[in-house]
C-alpha positions in Angstrom: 214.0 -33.2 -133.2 213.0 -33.5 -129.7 210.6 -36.2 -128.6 208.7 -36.7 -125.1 209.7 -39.1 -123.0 206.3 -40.3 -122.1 202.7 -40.0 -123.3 200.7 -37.1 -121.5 198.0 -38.0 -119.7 194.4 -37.0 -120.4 194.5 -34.5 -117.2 197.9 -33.0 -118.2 196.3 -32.1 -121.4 193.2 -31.3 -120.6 194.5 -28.7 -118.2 197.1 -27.1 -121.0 193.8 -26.5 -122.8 192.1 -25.1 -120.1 192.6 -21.5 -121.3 191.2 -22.4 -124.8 188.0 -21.5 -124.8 185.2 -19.3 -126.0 183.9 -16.7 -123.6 180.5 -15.4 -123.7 179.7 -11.7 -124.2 178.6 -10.0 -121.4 174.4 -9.0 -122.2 172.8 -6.8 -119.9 169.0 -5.6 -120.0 169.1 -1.7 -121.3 165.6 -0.7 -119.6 166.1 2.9 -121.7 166.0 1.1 -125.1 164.1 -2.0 -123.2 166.5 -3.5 -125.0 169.6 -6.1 -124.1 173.0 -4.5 -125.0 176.6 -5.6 -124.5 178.2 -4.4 -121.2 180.1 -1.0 -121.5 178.7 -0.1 -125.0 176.3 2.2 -126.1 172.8 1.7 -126.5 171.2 1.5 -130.3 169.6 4.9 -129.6 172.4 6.4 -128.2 172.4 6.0 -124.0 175.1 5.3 -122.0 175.0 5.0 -118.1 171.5 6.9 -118.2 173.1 9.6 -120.5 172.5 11.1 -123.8 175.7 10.9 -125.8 174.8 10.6 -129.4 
């Protein structure tokens, strides 16, 4: 089995795990619903981009 030659180092690890991490949604404020919604999804009563499309 293969073994490393050295101990990594704090920043060598700590920049492999760089990429592991949680992203927050992006909220936006739906003044149609005066409501916040998620970005790119539809309203809860049914808007989208201004529009009616449920």
């Amino acid at each position: 089995m293969a073994v490393p030659a050295r101990k990594s180092s704090k920043a060598k690890k700590r920049m492999r795990r760089s990429h592991q991490k949680l992203n927050r949604p992006e909220i936006s404020f739906d003044a149609s619903a005066g409501d916040y919604r998620r970005s790119h999804r539809i309203s809860l009563n049914g808007y989208y981009n201004g529009k009616k499309v449920l």
